[in-house]
N, C-alpha and C positions, 0 to 999 in steps of 0.2 A: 504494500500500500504506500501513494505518496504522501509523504504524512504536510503537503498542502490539500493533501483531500483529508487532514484531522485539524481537530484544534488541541490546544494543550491538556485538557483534560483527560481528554481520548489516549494521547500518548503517556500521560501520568499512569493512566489503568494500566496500560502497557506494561510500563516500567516496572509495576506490583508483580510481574507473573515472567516477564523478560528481558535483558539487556543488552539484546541486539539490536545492531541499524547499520545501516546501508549508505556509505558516502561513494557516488559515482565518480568519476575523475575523467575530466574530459578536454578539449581542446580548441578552438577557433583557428582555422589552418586551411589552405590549399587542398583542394582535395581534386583536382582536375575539372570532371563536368560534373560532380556529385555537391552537396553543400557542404560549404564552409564549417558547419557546424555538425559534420559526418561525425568524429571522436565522441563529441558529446551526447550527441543522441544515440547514438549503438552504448555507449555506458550507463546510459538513464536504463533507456530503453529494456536492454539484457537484464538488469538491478529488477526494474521493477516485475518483470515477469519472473525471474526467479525466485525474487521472494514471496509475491502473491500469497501462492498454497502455504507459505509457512505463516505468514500473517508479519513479517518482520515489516519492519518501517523503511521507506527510503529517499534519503535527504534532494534535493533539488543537484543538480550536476556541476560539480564546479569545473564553468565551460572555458579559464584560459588554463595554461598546464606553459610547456617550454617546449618553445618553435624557432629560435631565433634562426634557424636556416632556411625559415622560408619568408625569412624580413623583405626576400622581395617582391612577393607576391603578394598586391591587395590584399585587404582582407585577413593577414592575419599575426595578429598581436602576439606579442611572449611578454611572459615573465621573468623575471631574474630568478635563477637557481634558488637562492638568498630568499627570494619575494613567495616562494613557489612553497618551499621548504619550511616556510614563517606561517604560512595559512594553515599549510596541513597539519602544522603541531600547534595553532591555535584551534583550530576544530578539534584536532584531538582531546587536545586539554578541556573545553567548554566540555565537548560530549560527556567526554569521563567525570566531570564535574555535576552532570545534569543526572549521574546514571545510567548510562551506555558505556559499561565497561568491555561491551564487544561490540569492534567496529571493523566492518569490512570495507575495503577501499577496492573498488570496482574498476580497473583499471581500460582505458580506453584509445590510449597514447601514448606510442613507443617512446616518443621523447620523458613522458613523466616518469622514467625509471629512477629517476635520486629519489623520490618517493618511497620505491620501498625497503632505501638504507633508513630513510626518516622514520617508516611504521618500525624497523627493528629497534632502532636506537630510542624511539619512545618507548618501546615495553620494557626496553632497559631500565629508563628511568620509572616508570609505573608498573610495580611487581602487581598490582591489583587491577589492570586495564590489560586487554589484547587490539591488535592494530593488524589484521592481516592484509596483504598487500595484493590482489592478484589481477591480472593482463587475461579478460574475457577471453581474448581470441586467440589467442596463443598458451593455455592452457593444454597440459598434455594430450585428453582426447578432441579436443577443437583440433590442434593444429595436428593431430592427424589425421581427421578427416580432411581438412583443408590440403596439404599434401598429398593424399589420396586422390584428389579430383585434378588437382593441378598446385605441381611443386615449383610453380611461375606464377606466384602470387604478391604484388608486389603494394606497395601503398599507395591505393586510390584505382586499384585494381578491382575486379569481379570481386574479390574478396569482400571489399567494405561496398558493395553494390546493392542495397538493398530497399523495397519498397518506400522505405520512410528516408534513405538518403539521397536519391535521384531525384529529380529537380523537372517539376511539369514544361513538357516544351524544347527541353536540352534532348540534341542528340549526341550519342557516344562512337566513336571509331567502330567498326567491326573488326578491324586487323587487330593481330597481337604487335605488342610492342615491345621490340626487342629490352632486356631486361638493363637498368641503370649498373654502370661500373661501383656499387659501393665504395670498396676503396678511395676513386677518384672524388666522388663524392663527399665524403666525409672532409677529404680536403680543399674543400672549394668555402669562399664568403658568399652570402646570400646571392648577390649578382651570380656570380660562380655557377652555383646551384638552381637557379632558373635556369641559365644557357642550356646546365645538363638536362634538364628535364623538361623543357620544352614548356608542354600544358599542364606538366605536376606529376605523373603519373609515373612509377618507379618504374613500370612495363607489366607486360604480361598481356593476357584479353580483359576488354573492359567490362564484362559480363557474360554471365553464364545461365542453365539455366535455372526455372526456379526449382527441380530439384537440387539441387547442388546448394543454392543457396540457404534454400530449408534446410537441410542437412548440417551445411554447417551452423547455421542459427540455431536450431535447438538445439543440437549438440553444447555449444557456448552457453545455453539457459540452463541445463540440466548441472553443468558441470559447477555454474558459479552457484546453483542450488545447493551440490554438495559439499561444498566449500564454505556455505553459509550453513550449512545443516551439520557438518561434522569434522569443519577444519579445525574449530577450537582445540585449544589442550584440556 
């Protein structure tokens, strides 16, 4: 449940019977012909239907994360390490404050990985709080289905293509796109990193079909269910 569809009361009951909750992690970023705001809505999105059946709570998406590679494309904002790193152990700390001493961080953004040095080095400091960290789509039976279907799945590829991140009126390449040199990449400045990638897109096909995509979408619901159902210590 979004707990903007509760008021505080509702989640107070809550609290009497449970101390889970659901913080999504998300992105405003390039995404090729898909929307801007793809990271963030696949981390809501995934959160809230995982947790549904179990009745856990789940917080609104925190939609900038750290993108400073693609400072050159419209559109999309970063945070500082620093800035990135200061929010997440301020949520952490209020939650655990309010009684949510288990917090799952829903992860939806390759680049938010210092995040989950941040959720270990919080439970460091709070023997009485947990803070698990995990990457919906890239979880072990996600990404092996997603390899399974096609191991040229790059970002902003068929992979993040899906009903709610396509864009009414956009149309997408049919070709595959030869796959981005990472290496090169990684050493490139924002300028840099447009040149390489043209309209954003790491390569790969730009869509597949909807079995494939089904497939890996529930697969990624199921898993972050069991992660929120039995990852605790």
């Amino acid at each position: 449940m979004r707990i903007w569809d509760c008021n505080w009361m509702q989640l107070e009951e809550y609290l009497s019977r449970d101390d889970r909750i659901v913080l999504p992690l998300g992105s405003t970023e390039q995404h090729a012909y898909l929307s801007l705001g793809t990271d963030s809505i696949l981390a809501e999105r995934v959160s809230v239907e995982a947790a549904e059946p179990l009745g856990v709570p789940v917080l609104p998406v925190l939609a900038y994360g750290l993108t400073p590679y693609f400072g050159a494309f419209p559109g999309s904002p970063t945070l500082r390490v620093e800035t990135f790193l200061a929010v997440l152990r301020d949520l952490l700390d209020s939650l655990h404050g309010q009684g949510f001493n288990r917090v799952l961080l829903v992860n939806g953004h390759g680049g938010n990985a210092p995040g989950a040095a941040l959720a270990a080095e919080w439970m460091a400091a709070n023997p009485g709080g947990q803070a698990l960290f995990h990457n919906w789509w890239n979880g072990p039976r996600t990404w092996a289905a997603v390899q399974s279907i096609d191991p040229e799945s790059g970002h902003a590829s068929w992979l993040e293509s899906f009903p709610w991140t396509r864009l009414e009126g956009v149309e997408v390449p049919r070709d595959r796109k030869p796959m981005v040199d990472l290496a090169q990449l990684r050493g490139e400045d924002p300028p840099g990193v447009r040149r390489l990638l043209g309209d954003g897109s790491y390569g790969g096909v730009y869509s597949r079909s909807d079995d494939d995509w089904r497939r890996v979408w529930q697969t990624g619901v199921e898993e972050v269910r069991e992660v929120l159902e039995h990852g605790w210590r």
